[in-house]
C-alpha positions as CSV (number, residue, x, y, z in Angstrom):
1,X,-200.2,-76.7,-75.0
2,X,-196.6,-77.0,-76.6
3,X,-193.8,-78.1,-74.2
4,X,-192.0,-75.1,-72.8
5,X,-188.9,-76.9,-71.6
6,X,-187.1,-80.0,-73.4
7,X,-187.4,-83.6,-71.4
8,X,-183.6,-83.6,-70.7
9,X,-184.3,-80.3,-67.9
10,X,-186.4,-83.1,-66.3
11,X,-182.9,-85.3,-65.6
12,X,-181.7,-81.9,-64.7
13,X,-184.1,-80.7,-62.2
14,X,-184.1,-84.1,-60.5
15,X,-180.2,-84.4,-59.8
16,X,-180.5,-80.6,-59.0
17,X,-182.8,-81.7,-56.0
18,X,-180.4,-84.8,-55.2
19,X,-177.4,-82.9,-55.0
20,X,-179.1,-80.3,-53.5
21,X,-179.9,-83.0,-50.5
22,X,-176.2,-84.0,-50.5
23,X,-174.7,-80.5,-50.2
24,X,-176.8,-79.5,-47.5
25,X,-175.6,-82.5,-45.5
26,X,-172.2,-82.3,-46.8
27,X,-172.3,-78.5,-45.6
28,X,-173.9,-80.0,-42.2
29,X,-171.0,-81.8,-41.7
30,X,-168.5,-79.7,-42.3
31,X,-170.0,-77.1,-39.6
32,X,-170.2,-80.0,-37.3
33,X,-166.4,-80.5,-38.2
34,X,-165.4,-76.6,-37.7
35,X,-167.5,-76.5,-34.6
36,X,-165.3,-79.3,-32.9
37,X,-162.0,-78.3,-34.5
38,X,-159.2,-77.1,-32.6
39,X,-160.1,-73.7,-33.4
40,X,-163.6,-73.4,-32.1
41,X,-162.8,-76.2,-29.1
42,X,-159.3,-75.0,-28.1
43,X,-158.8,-78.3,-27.4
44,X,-155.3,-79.3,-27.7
45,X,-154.3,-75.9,-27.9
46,X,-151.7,-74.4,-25.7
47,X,-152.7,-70.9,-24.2
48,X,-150.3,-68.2,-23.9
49,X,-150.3,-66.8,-20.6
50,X,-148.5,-63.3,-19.0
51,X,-146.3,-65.9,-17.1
52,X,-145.0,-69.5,-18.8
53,X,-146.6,-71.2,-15.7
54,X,-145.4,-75.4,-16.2
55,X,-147.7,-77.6,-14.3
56,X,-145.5,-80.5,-15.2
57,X,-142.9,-78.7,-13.4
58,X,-145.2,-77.6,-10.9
59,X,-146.9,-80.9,-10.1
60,X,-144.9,-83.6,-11.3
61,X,-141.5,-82.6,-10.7
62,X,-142.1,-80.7,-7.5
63,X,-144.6,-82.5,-6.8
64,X,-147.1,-79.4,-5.5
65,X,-150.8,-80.8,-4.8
66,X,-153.5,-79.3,-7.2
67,X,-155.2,-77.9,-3.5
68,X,-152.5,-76.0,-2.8
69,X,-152.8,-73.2,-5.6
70,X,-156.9,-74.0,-6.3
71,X,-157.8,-74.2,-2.2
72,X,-161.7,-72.9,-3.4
73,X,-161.9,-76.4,-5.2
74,X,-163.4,-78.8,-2.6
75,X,-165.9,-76.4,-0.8
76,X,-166.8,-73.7,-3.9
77,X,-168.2,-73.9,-7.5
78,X,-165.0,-72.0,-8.7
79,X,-161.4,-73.8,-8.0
80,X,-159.6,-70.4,-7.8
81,X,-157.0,-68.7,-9.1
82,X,-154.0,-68.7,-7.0
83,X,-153.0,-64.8,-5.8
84,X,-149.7,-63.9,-6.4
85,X,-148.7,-64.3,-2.6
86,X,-149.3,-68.0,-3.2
87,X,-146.2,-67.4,-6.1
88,X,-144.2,-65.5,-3.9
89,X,-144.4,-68.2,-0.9
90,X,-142.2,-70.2,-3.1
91,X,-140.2,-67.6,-5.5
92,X,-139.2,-65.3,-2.6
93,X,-136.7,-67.9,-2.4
94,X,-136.6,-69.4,-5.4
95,X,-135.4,-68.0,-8.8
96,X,-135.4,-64.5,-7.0
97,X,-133.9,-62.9,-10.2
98,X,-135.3,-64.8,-13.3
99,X,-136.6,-62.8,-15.9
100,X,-139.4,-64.6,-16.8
101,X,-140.7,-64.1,-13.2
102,X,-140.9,-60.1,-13.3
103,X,-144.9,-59.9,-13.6
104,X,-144.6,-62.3,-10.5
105,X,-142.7,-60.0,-8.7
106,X,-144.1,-57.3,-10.1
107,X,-147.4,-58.3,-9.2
108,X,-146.7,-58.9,-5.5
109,X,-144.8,-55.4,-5.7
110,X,-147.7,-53.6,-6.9
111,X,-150.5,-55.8,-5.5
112,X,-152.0,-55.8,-8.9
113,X,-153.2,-59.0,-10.1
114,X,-151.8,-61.1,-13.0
115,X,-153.9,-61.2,-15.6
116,X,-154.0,-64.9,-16.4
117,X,-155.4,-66.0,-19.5
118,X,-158.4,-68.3,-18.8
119,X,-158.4,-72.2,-20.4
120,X,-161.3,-74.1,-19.0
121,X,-164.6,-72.0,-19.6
122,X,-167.9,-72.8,-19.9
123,X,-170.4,-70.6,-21.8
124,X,-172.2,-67.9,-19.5
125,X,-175.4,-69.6,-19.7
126,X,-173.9,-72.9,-17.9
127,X,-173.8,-73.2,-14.2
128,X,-170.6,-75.6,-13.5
129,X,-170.0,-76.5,-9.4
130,X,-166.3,-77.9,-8.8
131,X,-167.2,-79.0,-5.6
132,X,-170.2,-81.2,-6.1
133,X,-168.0,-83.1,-8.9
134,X,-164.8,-83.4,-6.3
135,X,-167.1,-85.0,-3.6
136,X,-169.2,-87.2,-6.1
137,X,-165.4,-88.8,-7.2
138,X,-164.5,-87.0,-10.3
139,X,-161.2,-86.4,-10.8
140,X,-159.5,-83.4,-11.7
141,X,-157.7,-85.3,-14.6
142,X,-161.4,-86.3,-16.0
143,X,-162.2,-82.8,-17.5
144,X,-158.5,-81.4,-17.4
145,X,-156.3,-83.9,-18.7
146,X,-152.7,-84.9,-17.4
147,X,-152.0,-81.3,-16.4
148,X,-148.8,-82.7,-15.1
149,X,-147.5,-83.3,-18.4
150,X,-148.3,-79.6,-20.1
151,X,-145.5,-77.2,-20.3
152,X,-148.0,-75.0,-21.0
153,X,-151.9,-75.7,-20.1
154,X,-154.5,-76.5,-22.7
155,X,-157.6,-78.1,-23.0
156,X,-158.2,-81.7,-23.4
157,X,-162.1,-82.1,-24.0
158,X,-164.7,-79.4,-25.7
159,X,-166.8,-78.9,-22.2
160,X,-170.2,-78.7,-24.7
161,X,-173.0,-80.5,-23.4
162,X,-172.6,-83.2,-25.4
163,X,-169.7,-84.2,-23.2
164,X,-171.1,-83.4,-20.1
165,X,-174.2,-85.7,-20.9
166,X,-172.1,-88.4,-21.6
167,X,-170.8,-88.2,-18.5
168,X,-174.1,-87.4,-16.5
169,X,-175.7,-90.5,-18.2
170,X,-173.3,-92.8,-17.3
171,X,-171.9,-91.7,-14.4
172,X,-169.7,-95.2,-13.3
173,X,-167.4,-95.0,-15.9
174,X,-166.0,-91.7,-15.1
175,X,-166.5,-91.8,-10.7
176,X,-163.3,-92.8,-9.0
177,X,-162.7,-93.7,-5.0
178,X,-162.6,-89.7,-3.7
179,X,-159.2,-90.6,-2.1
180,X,-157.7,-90.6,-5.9
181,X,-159.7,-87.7,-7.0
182,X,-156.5,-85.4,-7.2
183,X,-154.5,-87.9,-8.3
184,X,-152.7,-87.5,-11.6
185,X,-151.5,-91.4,-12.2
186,X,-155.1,-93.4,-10.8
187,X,-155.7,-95.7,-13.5
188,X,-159.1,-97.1,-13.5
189,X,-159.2,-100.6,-12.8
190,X,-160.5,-103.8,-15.5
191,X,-163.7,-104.0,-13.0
192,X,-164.5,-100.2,-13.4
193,X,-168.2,-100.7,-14.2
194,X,-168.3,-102.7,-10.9
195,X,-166.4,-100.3,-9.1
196,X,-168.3,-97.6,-11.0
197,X,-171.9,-98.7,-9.6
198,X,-170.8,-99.6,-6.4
199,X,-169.7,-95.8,-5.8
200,X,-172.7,-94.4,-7.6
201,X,-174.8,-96.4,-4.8
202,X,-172.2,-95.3,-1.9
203,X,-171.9,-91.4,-3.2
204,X,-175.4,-91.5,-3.9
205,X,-175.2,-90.3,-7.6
206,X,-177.9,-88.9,-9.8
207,X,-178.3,-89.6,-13.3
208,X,-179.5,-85.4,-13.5
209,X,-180.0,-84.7,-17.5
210,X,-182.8,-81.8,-16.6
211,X,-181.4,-78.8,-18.2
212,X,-182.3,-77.0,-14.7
213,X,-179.3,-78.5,-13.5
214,X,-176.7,-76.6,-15.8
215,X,-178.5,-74.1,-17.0
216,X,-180.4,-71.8,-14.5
């Protein structure tokens, strides 16, 4: 039977099927790229919110513990949002007549909630417990960052499994003393590891990687 196609399509066909193979994983790694930008993670990215709410000012200058506005964190699975009276404790007194305050005011007025723009969210499937993590000795800074140096709040890590794991799996890099667990400036020491696994042992924490745990 006479040759349909000339030899050279053979060259042709095989780097078709090579670069076929390298712009699948080029493609693959671009997705993994988009998926942990900025714009799919937030991280990095400061969220507007109804009211220009400064945790620097908030916690570092005025030095305001995180318990005092999230008082849910230590015995409930949420932290809390603060109501407005919580606000108005402060700004009934202070800055009475800024501008920027009005929803504040507004809100405490009215008794309608401020409809505050949320930054640290897992996905619906995932069942996250603030108050097992506060006793086991993470800190808030561990997931949120220096929240004492945003202006404005934004996230610091992705929150996808991925970084979850690598905390569940190696839990005595990340556990602190729980006396520094809301403390913004703890620093962990050169003997963390040591530190680490003696508070694992003393807090009793599990290595728990079964997907029941997070998602139920």
């Amino acid at each position: 039977m006479a040759q349909i196609f000339h030899r050279s399509t053979n060259v042709l066909a095989k780097v078709s099927i090579f670069g076929a193979v390298f712009i699948l994983a080029g493609l693959g790694w671009a997705v993994g790229a988009f998926v942990r930008s900025p714009y799919v993670s937030g991280v990095g990215v400061a969220v507007q919110q109804p009211v220009p709410f400064s945790h620097k000012h908030h916690v570092a200058d005025v030095g305001i513990d995180c318990r005092y506005c999230h008082t849910s964190v230590e015995e409930s699975a949420f932290a809390g949002i603060p109501p407005t009276k919580t606000c108005m404790n402060c700004h009934a007194q202070l800055w009475t007549d800024a501008p920027m305050l009005e929803p504040v005011r507004e809100s405490y007025r009215t008794g309608k909630a401020i409809e505050w723009v949320r930054v640290h969210k897992v996905a619906d499937f995932v069942y996250f417990n603030h108050s097992i993590h506060v006793k086991k000795g993470i800190g808030c800074v561990t997931c949120h960052g220096r929240v004492d140096q945003m202006p404005l709040t934004w996230r610091v890590n992705t929150l996808y499994m991925e970084w979850c794991l690598e905390c569940h799996r190696n839990p005595e890099r990340f556990v602190r003393p729980r006396e520094h667990v809301f403390s913004m400036t703890w620093e962990p020491p050169k003997d963390q590891l040591a530190l680490g696994k003696k508070l694992v042992a003393d807090y009793k924490i599990q290595r728990l990687e079964s997907c029941s745990v997070c998602h139920r």
